[in-house]
C-alpha positions as CSV (number, residue, x, y, z in Angstrom):
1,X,-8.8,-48.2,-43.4
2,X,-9.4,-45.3,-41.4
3,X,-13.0,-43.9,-42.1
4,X,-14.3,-40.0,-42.0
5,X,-17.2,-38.3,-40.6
6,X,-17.0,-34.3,-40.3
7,X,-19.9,-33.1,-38.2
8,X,-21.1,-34.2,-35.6
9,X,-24.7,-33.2,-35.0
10,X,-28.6,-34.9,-35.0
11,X,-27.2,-37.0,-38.2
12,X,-23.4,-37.0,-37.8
13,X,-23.8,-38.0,-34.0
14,X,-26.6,-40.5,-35.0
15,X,-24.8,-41.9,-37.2
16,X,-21.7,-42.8,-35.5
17,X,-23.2,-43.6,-32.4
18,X,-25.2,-47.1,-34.1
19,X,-21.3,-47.8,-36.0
20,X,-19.9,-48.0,-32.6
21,X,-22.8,-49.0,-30.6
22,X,-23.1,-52.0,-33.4
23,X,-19.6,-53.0,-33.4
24,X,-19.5,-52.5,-37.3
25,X,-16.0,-51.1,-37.5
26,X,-13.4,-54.1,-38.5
27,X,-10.5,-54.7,-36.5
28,X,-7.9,-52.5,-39.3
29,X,-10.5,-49.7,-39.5
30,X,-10.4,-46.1,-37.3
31,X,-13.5,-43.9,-36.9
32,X,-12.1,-40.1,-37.1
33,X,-14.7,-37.7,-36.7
34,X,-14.4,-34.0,-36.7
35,X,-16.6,-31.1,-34.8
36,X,-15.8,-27.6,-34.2
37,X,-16.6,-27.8,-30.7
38,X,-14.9,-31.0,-29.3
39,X,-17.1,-30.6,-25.6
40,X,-19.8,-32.6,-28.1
41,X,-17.9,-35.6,-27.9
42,X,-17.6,-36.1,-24.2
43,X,-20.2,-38.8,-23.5
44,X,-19.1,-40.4,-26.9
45,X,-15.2,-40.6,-25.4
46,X,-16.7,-41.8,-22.0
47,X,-18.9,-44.9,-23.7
48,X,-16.1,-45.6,-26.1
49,X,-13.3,-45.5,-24.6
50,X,-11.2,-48.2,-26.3
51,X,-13.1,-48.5,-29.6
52,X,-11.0,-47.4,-32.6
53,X,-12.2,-44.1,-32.6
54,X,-10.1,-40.5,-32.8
55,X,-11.6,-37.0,-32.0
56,X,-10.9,-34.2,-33.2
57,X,-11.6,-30.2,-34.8
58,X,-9.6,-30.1,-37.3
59,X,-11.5,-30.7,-40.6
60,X,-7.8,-30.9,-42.3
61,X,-6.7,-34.0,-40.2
62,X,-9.7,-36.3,-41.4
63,X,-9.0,-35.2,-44.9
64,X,-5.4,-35.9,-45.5
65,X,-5.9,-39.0,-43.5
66,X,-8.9,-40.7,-44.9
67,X,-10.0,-41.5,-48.2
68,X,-13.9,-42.3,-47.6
69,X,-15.3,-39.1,-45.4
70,X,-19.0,-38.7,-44.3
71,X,-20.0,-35.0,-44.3
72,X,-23.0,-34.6,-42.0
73,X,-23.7,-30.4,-41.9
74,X,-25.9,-28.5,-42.4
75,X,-26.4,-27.5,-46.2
76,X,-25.0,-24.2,-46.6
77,X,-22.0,-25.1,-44.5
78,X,-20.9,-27.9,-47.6
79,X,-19.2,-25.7,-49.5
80,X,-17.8,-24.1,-46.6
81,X,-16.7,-27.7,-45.4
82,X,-15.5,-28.7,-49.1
83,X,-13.6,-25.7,-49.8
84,X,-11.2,-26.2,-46.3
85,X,-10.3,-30.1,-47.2
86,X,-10.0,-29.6,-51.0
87,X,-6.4,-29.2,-51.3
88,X,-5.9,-32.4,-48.9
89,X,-8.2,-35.1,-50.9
90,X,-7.3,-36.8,-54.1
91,X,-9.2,-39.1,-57.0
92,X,-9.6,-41.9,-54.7
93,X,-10.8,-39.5,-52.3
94,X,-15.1,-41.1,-51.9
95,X,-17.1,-38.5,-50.1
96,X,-20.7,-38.8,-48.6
97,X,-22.8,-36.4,-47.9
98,X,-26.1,-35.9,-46.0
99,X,-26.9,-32.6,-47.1
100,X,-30.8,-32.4,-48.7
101,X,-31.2,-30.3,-51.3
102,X,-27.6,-30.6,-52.9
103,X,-27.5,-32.0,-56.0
104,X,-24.2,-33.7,-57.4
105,X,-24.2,-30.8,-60.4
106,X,-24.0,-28.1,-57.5
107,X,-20.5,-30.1,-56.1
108,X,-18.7,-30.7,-59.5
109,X,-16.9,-27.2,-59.6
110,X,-15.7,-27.5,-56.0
111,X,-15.1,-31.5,-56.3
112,X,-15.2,-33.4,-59.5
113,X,-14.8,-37.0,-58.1
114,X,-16.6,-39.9,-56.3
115,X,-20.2,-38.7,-55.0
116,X,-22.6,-40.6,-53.1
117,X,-25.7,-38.7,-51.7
118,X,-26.9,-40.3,-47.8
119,X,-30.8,-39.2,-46.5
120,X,-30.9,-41.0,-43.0
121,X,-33.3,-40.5,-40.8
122,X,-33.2,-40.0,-36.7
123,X,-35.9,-43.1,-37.0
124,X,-33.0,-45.4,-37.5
125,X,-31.6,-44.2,-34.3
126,X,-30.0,-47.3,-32.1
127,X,-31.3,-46.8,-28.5
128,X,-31.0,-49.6,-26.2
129,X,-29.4,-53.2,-26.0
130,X,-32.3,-54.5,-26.9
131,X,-32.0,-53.2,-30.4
132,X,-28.1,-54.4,-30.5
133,X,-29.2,-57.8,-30.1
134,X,-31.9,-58.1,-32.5
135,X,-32.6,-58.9,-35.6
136,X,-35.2,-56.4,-36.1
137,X,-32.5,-53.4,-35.5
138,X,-33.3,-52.2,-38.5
139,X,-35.2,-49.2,-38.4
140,X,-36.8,-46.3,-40.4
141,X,-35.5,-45.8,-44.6
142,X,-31.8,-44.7,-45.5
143,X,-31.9,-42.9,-49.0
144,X,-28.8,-43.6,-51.0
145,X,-27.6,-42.5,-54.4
146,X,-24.7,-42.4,-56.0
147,X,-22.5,-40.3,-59.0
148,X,-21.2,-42.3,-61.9
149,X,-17.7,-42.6,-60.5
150,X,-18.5,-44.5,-57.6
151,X,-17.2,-47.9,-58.5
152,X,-19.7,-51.2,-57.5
153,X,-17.6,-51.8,-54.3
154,X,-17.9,-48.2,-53.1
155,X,-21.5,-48.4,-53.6
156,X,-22.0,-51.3,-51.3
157,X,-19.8,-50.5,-48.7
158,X,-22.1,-47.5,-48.0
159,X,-25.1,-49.6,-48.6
160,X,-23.9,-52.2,-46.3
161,X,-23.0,-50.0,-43.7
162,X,-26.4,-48.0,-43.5
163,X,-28.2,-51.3,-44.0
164,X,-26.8,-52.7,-40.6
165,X,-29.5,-50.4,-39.1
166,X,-31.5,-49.3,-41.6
167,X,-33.7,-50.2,-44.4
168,X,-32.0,-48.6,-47.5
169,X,-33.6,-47.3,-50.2
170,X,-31.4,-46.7,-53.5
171,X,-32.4,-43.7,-55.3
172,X,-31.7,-44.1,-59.5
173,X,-30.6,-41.9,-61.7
174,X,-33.4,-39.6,-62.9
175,X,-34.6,-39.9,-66.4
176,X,-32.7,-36.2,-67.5
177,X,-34.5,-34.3,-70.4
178,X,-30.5,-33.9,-71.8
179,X,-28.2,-36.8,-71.6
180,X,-25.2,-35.1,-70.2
181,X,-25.6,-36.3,-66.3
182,X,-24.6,-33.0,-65.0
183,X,-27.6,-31.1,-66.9
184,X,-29.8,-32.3,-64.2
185,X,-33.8,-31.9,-65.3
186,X,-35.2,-34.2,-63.4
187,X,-38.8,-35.7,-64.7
188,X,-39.6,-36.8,-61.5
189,X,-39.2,-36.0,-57.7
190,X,-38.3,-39.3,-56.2
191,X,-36.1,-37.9,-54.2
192,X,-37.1,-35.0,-52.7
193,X,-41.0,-37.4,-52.0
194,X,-38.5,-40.1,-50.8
195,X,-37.3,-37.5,-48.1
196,X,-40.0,-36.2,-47.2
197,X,-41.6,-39.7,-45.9
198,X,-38.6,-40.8,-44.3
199,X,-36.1,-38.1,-43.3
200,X,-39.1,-35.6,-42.6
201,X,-41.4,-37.8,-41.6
202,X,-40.4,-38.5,-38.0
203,X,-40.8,-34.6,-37.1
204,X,-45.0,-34.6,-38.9
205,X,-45.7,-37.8,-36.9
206,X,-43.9,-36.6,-33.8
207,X,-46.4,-33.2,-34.3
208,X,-49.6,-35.3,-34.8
209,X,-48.9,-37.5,-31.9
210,X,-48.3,-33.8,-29.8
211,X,-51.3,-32.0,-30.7
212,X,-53.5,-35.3,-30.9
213,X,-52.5,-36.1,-26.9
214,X,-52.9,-32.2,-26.5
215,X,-56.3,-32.0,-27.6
216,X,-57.2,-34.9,-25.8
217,X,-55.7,-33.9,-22.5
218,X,-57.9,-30.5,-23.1
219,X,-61.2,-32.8,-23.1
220,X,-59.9,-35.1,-19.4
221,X,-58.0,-35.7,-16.5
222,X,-55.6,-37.8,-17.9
223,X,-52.3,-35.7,-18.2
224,X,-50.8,-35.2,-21.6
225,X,-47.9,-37.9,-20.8
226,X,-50.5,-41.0,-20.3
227,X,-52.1,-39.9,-23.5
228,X,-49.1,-39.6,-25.3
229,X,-47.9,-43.0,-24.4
230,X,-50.7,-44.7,-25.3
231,X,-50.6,-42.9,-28.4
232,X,-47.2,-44.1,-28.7
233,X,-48.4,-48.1,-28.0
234,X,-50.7,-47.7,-30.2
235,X,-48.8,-46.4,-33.3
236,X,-46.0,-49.2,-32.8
237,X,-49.2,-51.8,-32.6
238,X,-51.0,-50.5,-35.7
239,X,-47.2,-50.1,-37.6
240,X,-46.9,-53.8,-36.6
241,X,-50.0,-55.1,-37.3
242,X,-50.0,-53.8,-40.8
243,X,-46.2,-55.3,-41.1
244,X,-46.8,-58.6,-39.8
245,X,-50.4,-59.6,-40.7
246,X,-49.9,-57.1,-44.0
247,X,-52.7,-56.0,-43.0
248,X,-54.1,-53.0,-45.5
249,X,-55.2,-49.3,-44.1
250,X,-58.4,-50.4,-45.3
251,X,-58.5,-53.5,-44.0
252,X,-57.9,-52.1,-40.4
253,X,-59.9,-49.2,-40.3
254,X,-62.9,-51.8,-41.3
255,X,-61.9,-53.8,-38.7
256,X,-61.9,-51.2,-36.1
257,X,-64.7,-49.1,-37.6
258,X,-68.5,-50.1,-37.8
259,X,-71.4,-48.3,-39.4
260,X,-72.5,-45.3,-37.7
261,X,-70.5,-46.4,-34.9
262,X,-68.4,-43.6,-32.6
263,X,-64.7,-44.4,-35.1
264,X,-67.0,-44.1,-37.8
265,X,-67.5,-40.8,-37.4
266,X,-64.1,-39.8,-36.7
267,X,-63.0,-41.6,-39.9
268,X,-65.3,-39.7,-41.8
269,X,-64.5,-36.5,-40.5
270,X,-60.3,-37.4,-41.0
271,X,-61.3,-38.6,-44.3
272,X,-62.9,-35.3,-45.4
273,X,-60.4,-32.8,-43.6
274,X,-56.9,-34.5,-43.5
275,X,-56.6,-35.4,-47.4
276,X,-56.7,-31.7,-47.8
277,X,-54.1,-31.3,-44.8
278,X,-51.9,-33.7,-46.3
279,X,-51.7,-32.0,-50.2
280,X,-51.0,-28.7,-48.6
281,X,-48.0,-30.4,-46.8
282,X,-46.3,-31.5,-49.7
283,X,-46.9,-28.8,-52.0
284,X,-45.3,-26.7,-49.0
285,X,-42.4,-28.7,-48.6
286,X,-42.0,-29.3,-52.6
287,X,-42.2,-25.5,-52.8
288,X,-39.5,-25.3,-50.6
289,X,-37.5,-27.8,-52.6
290,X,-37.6,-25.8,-55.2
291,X,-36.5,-22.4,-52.7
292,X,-33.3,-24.6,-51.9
293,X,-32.7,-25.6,-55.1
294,X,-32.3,-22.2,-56.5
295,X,-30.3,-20.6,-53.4
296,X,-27.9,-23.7,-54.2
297,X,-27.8,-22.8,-57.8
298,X,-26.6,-19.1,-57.1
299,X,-23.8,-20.4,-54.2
300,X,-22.5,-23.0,-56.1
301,X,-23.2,-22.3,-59.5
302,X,-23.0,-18.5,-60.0
């Protein structure tokens, strides 16, 4: 079976970087991945030089040659990207995408077939032998949800392959205000929330761990980099001690906090300012949500 992926940036190179670094592809299965720009793939071709994997910029070639094909673009290039392989895929042709904000009723008129809708996140990133080896490879939430065409085995083939170093997360069906499926008014925002924690959530934590070792930097003469990797020690710790003691926020900040003692105080000051912080952040990013949403409406639907 000879497997697709057409694009080949942060997600695209992400993901087919931990297939190959994991070994997942079977012995009767070819990786053929597609970019524009083929100088992209040079430290790919060097680390892999024997793997079953083919290179190449021609969006045309992984089309008529495979039959399940991971798009990993950016969102306004999908229709781009669907419109050039249309007349090379068929019925059994199974295509997943990465592309936030595209709904499955924004695809139907370019491609009425076998959907299934992929939020990684660079969180699940393989770096190091290490991570090969272990059991706990795993890392950061894969969003997955699928059309009604994609049969059971489809489904857990990208399940299965996402899970390898992931934690996936299937997304249902929302519950639509109209039964047809491709009416989609959604009663809730599962979704869009799910993303935001886990596809967008490494870039907010990335900037808190920035402008917290900034700030502290300002107030010492420790540089910026020994804050930051404490920081970093520190994040991994508490992420671990809540994970393996299941441990609760509460529980550790009483643990670590006592009565008019020095965390005390910055507890009660996070407590008043950041709940405020955090509401504006969501309500900015839903807001834009609903800004994509709409520009996909008039490209694909108008």
């Amino acid at each position: 079976m000879k497997i697709g992926v057409i694009g080949y940036g942060n997600m695209g190179s992400m993901i087919v970087n931990n297939i190959l670094k994991l070994n997942l592809l079977l012995d009767d299965e070819e990786l053929i991945v597609s970019n524009r720009h083929l100088n992209k793939f040079e430290s790919l071709i060097e680390e892999y030089p024997e793997e079953n994997l083919n290179i190449t910029s021609d969006n045309k070639e992984v089309a008529t040659q495979c039959e399940k094909i991971l798009i990993s673009v950016e969102t306004p290039q999908f229709k781009e990207i669907i419109e050039e392989i249309k007349p090379f895929i068929t019925e059994k042709t199974h295509i997943i995408y990465t592309c936030a904000g595209l709904n499955f009723n924004h695809i139907k008129p370019l491609f009425d077939g076998k959907l299934s809708l992929v939020i990684p996140t660079l969180a699940s990133t393989v770096t190091s032998n290490n991570s090969i080896s272990s059991l706990a490879r795993r890392k950061g939430v894969t969003l997955i949800k699928h059309n009604s065409k994609v049969d059971l085995q489809e489904r857990l083939f990208v399940e299965d392959l996402f899970n390898e170093f992931s934690i996936v997360k299937k997304i249902d069906n929302p519950i639509y205000l109209n039964e047809d499926e491709d009416n989609l008014h959604p009663k809730d925002n599962e979704l869009e929330l799910s993303t935001i924690i886990t596809s967008c959530g490494p870039a907010f934590i990335a900037m808190m761990i920035e402008k917290f070792a900034q700030s502290c930097s300002d107030y010492s003469n420790l540089s910026k980099e020994e804050i930051e990797e404490m920081v970093l020690k520190t994040v991994v710790g508490t992420a671990m001690l809540k994970d393996d003691q299941e441990l609760s926020n509460e529980d550790i900040i009483n643990k670590v906090a006592t009565k008019k003692g020095i965390t005390q105080e910055g507890v009660d000051l996070l407590d008043k300012k950041f709940n405020k912080i955090s509401k504006d952040l969501i309500r900015t990013i839903l807001n834009r949500y609903e800004e994509v949403h709409e520009e996909m409406d008039k490209t694909y639907l108008n």
